[in-house]
C-alpha positions in Angstrom: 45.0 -166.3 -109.6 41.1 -166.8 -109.8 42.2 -167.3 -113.9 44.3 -169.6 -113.1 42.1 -171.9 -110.4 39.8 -171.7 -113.7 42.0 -173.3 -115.7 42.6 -176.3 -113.0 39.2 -176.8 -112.6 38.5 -176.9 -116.7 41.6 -179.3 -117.3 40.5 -181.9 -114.5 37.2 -182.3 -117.0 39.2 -182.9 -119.6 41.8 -185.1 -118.2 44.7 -183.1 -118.2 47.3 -182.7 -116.1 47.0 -180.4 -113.7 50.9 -180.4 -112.4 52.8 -178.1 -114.5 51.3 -174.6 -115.5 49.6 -173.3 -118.2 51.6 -171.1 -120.7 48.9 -168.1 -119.6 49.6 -169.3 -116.0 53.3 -167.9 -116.5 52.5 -165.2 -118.5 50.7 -163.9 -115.7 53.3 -164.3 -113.3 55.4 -163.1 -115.3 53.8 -160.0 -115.7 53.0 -159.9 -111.4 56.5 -160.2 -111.4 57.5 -157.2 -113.6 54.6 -155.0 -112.3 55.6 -155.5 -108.9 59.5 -155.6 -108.6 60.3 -153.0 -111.4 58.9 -150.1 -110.5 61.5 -148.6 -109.0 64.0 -147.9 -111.5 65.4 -144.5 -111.2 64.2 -141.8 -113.8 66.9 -140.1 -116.0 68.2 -137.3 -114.3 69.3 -134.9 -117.2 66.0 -135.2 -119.5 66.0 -136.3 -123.3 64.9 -134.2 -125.5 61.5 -135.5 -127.9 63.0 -135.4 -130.6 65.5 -138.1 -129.7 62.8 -140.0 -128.2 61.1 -139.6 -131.6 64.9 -140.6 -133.3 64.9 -143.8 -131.4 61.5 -144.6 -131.7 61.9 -144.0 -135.7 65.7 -146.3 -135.7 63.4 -149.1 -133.5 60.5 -148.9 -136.7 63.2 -149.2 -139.2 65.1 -152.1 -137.5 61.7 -154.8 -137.5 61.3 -153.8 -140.9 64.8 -154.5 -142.0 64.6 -157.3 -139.4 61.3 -158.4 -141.2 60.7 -159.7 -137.4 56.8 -159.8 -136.0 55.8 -159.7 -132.1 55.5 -162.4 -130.6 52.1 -164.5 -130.5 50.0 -165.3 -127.4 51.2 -169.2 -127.6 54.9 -167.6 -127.3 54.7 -165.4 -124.9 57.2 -166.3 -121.7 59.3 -168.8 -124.3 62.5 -168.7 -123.6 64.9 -167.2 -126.4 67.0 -169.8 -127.4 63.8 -172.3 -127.8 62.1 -169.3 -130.2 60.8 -169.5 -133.5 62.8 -166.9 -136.2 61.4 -164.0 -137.0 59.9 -162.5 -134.0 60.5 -159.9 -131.6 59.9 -159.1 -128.3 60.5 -157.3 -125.0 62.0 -158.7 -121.4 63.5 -156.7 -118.8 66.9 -159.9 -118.9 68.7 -159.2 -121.8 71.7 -160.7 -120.5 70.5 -164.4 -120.7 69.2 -166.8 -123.5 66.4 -168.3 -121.0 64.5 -165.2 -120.4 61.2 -165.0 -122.4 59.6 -162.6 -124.6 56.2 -160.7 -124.2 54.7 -158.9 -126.8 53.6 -155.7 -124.1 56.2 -153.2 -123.6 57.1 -152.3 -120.6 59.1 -148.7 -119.2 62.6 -149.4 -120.0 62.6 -153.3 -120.8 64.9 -154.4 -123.9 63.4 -155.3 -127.1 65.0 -158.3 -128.6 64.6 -159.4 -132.2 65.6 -163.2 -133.4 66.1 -163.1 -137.0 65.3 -165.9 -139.7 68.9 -167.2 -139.5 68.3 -167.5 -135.3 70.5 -164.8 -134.5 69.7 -162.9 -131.8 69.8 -158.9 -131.3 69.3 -156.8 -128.8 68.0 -152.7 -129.2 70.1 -150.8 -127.5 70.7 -147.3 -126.9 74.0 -145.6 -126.3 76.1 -142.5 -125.6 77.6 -141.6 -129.4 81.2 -142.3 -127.9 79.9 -145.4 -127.1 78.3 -146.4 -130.3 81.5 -145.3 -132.1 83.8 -147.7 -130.0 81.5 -150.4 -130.9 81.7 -149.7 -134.5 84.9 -149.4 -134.7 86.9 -151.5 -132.3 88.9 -154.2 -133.1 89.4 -156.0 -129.8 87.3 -157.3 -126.6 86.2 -153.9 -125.1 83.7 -152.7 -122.2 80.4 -151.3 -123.2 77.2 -150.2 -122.1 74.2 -149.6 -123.0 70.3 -148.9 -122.1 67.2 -150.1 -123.4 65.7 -146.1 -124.1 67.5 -143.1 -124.8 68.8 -142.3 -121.2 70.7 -138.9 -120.3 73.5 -138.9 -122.8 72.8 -142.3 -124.1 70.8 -141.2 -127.3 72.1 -143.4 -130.0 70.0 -146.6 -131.8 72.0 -149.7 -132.8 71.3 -153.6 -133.1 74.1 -155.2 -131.1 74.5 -159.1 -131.7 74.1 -161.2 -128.9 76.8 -163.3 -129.7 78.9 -160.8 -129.9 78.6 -159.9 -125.9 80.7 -161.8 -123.4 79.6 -161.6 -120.1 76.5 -159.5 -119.9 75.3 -157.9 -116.7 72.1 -158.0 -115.3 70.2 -154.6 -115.6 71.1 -151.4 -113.1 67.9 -150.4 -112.3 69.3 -147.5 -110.1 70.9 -146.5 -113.6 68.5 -146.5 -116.5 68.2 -149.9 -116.6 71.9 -150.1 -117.9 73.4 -153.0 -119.0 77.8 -153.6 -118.8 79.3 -156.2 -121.3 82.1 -156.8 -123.3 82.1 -156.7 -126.7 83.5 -158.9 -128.9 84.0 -157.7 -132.7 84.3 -160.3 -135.0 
């Protein structure tokens, strides 16, 4: 908060107003916020083997390049998605809503979400094989879930469309930071 007194102080030289806060001023809260209230998500409790850690880690990789999507900038950071520029990425710990922001830092289980150059929006997700199989090949609204990490038997990397979700849940954190939805194929 001494940063952000600072930058109070500098803007009443310069005549500017003072009332709403800087973009850095919510980055940082955003950031108190995370480092404070998420801490206590519950850890997997069958573990995931490296190698599928090093799976999904390689699928993420492969995604921004096909993406062709960049993190986030500093004079982005905390925008909301739907008010974006294309062609970024980012992570937030709300996947379910278009007014969460992005932050370049990743954070233990938080979502990563890329906006493509048309302005579609995608979310990382990582899913139980059964799972990732109904979504491929359903032909109806259907219930799915998925997590942000490769999570006990969720150990399967896909790009889900936002606008494909209908009614997205907020994040279990007792459960892997798991998020329920429907899914609406096209």
């Amino acid at each position: 908060m001494l940063l952000a007194a600072a930058h109070v102080h500098q803007a009443k030289h310069v005549g500017l107003r003072t009332d709403e806060p800087s973009r850095l001023d919510r980055q940082n809260r955003a950031s108190d916020f995370y480092n404070i209230y998420m801490v206590n998500i519950t850890p997997a409790s069958t573990p995931v083997s490296e190698a599928v850690v090093a799976s999904v880690a390689q699928a993420r990789e492969d995604l921004r390049r096909k993406h062709g999507v960049r993190i986030v900038e500093s004079d982005e950071v905390g925008e909301g998605l739907k008010y974006l520029k294309s062609g970024v990425y980012g992570f937030t710990y709300s996947p379910n809503t278009l007014d969460s922001g992005l932050f370049p830092k990743y954070s233990y289980l938080n979502y990563e979400i890329h906006k493509l150059g048309d302005a579609s929006l995608h979310i990382f997700a990582v899913m139980t094989p059964e799972m990732k199989q109904k979504i491929e090949t359903v032909t109806e609204l259907a219930e799915i879930e998925f997590y942000p990490e490769p999570y006990n038997k969720a150990t399967e990397a896909m790009m889900i469309p936002f606008a494909k979700l209908r009614h997205p849940k907020q994040p279990n954190r007792e459960d892997g930071n798991k998020v329920k939805s429907f899914f609406q194929p096209a």
